[in-house]
N, C-alpha and C positions, 0 to 999 in steps of 0.2 A: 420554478424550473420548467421551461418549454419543453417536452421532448416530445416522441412521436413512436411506435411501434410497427413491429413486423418489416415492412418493406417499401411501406410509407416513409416518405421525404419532407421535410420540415427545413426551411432554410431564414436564416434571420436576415433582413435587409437590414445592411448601413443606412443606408437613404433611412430608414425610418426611422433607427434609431438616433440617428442627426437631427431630426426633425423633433425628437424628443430633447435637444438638448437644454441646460439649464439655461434659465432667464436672467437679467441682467450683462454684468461684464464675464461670466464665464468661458471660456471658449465652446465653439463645438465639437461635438465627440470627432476625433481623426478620422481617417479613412484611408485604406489602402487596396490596391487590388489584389485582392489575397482571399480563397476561402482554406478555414481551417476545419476540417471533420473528423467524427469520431464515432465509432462502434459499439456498443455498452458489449460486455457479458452477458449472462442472464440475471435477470434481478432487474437494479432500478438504477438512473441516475444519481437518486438520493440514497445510493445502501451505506454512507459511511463509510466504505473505502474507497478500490480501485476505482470503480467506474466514477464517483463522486470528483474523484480527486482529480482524473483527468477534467470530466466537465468544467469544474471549478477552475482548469489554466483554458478551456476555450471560452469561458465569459472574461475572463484575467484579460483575455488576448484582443476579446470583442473590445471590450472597455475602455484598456491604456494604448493597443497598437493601432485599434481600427480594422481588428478585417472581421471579413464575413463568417458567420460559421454555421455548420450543419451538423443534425446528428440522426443516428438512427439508433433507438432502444432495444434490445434482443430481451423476448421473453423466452426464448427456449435455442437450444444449439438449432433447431433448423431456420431461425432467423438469420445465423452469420453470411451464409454465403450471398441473399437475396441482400440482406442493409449494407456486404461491403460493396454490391453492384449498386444500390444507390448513391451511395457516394460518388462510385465512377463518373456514374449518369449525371451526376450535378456536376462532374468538372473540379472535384475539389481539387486544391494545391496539396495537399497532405491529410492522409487518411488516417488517424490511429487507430488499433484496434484494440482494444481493453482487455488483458486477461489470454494466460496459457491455452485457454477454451481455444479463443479464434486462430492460433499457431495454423493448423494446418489451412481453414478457412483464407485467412492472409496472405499466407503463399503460396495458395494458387491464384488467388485475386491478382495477387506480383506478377507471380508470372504470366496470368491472362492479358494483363496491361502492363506494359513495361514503359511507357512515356507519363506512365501513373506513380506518385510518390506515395510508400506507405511506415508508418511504424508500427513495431508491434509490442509493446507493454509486459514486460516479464514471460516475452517467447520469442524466439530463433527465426532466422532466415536460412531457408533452406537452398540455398546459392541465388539468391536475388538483391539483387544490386540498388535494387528499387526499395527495398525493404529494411528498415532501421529498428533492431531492437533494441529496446532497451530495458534494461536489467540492476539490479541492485547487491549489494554484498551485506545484506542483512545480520550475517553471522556478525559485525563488526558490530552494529548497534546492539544486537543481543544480547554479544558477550556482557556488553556494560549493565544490558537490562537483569540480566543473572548474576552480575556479582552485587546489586541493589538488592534485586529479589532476598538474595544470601543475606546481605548484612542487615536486612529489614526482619524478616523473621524471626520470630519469638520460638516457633518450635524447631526451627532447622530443618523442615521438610517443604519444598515447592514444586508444584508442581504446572507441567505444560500438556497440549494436545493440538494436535492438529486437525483440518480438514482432511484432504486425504496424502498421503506418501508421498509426496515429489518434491522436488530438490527447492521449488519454492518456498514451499511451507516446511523444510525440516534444515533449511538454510538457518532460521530464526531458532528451531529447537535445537540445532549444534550447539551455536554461539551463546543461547540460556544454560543450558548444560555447562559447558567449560569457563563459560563466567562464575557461574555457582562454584564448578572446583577451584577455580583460581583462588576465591576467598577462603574456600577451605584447606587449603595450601596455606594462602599466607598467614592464618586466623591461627588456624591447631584446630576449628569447630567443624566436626563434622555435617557434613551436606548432604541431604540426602535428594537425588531429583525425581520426582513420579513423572513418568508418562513417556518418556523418551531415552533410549539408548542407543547414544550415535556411533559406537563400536557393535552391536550386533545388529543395528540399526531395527531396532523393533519399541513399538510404543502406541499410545494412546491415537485412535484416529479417527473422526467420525464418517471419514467415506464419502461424504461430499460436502458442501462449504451452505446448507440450507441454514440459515440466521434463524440464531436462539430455537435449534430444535430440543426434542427429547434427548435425543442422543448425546447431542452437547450438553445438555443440563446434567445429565445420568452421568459422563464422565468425571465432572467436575466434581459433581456430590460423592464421588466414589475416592476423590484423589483428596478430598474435603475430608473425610471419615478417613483417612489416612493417616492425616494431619497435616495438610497442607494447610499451609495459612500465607502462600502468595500464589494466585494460578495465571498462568499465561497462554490463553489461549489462541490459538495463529490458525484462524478458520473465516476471516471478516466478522459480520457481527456476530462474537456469543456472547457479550457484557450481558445480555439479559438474563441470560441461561446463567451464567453465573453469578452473577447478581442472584439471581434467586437462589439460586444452591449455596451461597452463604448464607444468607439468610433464615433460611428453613435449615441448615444446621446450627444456625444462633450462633455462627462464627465472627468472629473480628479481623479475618483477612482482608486481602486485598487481593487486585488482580491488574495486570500488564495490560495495555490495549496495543493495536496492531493498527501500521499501513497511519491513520491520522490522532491527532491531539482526544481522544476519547473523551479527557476529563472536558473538551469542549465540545465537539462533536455533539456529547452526549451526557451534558451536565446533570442531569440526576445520577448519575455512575461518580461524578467528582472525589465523591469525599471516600468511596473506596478504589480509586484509579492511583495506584503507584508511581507510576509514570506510562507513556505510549510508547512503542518502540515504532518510528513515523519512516514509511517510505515515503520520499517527498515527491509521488507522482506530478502534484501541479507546478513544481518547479522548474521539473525535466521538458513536462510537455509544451510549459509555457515558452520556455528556452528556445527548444526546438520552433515555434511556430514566431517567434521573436526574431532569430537567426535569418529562416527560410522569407518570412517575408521585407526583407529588410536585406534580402536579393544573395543570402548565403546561397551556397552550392549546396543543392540535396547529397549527402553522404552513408552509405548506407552500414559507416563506423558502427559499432557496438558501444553501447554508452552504460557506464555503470555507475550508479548511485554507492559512494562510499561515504565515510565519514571528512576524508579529506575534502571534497568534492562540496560538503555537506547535503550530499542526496540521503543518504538517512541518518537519524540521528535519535538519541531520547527525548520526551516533551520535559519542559519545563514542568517541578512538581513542589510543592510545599510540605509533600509529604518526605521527600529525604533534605537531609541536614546538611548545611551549608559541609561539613568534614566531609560527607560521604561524597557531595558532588565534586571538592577538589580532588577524592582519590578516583572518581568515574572520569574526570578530565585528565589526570595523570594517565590514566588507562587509554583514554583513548589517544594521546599522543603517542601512545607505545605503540596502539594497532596499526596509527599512520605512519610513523618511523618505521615499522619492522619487526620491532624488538619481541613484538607479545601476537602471538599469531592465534588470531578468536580460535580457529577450529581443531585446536589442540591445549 
């Protein structure tokens, strides 16, 4: 994975990668006139989420559509506003930006260049018409990820945490929350949920999203010695931090992964990954840059990742049982109908 840091520019030629193409009768790679670009967060291309998951639809998009594409890495918030002027600079056709972080960043970039196209990944346009967010309904996959959690557990207690407070990250602790009652509704078994209470809205949080810290490990170990025995963390990476706080409690739970496929992402987690609850960022951004270069009209609509939509959904798992997955399907026809509303 190519990328480039700070305010440095990095752009991939077609030309060259044509010139790579397979030998024999394979075609050559397409080619269109189209650059597609992207902003990381802070952290890495490779962190296993958001940023990942975009990068992953601009090689999607280099590969099957042919266009160009650029990116710039942020190693720290004073990277955003300099990586999204290089993008300017390069002329890209569409700019995403990765991550709540760059919200404000983003819309002034929009508004600084209004003949400039931008999206922004789980944050708001602040009246910029330029400016495309897009956004997910996480509570729907949740819920189903919480009524699994529920019928998976041997002690009837599970637990969740978040990175810090916002409607991002406690989207996913609603909908685990009221999945888990759902089953205890329908069961008679009581449910107990650590870490989150989305009526007085107080709970578990480690205050920023830094992968497999102390803090996240200390959480877990704590909601562990509870009796949790399925935890769902919604922080990016802390499968390691909890990976090891099972462990060093000599437990046999398991744990929820976030945003992509964990048990693949990060196959040594496999055999204790329950399931993912998957925002399908590469989907979305692949779409969009699919759409725009393929001569769509830039729109600067709100696009939301639901279960209908199938922008999020749960990963496939062998760890729940062919009965449990026809009642998580019954369920979620209910959340697309109407009938069964995740955040209640």
């Amino acid at each position: 994975m190519s990328t480039i840091t700070g305010t440095a520019l990095k752009t991939l030629s077609i030309a060259a990668v044509a010139a790579l193409a397979f030998t024999g009768c394979a075609p050559a790679a397409p080619s269109v006139d189209f650059k597609a670009c992207a902003v990381s967060d802070e952290g890495s291309w490779n962190d296993k989420s958001f940023n990942e998951s975009v990068y992953d639809a601009l090689v999607q998009a280099k590969d099957e559509i042919g266009v160009e594409i650029a990116d710039a890495e942020s190693n720290s918030a004073e990277d955003f506003g300099p990586n999204l002027q290089a993008m300017v600079d390069a002329a890209c056709d569409v700019t995403f930006a990765v991550g709540f972080n760059l919200v404000a960043a983003v819309n002034e970039a929009a508004k600084a260049n209004p003949e400039m196209h931008f999206v922004t990944i789980d944050g708001w346009s602040e009246g910029n018409a330029n400016l495309k967010p897009v956004g997910y309904a996480m509570e729907q996959s949740s819920y189903l990820a919480g009524y699994a959690a529920a019928a998976h557990s041997t002690s009837k207690v599970i637990g969740t945490y978040g990175g810090m407070q916002i409607d991002a990250v406690t989207a996913f602790m609603d909908g685990f929350y009221y999945g888990a009652k759902a089953y205890e509704k329908e069961t008679g078994t009581a449910i107990t949920v650590l870490g989150w209470d989305p009526v007085a809205k107080t709970g578990d949080f480690m205050g920023d999203f830094a992968p497999n810290s102390g803090v996240s490990k200390t959480i877990a170990a704590t909601q562990i010695e509870a009796g949790a025995d399925v935890i769902f963390p919604v922080g990016g990476d802390q499968f390691g931090a909890v990976s090891e706080a099972l462990s060093e409690a000599g437990s046999n739970g398991v744990m929820i992964g976030v945003d992509k496929n964990i048990a693949v992402t990060s196959p040594e987690y496999a055999d204790i990954v329950l399931t993912s609850v998957e925002k399908r960022m590469t989907a979305a951004t692949f779409n969009i840059i699919k759409d725009l270069a393929g001569g769509a009209a830039f729109n600067g609509d709100y696009y939301i990742g639901t279960l209908e939509n199938d922008g999020t959904g749960l990963s496939d798992s062998t760890l729940i049982s062919d009965e449990l997955w026809t009642k998580l399907n019954e369920l979620k026809a209910g959340i697309i109908d109407g009938s069964i509303d995740p955040k209640a």
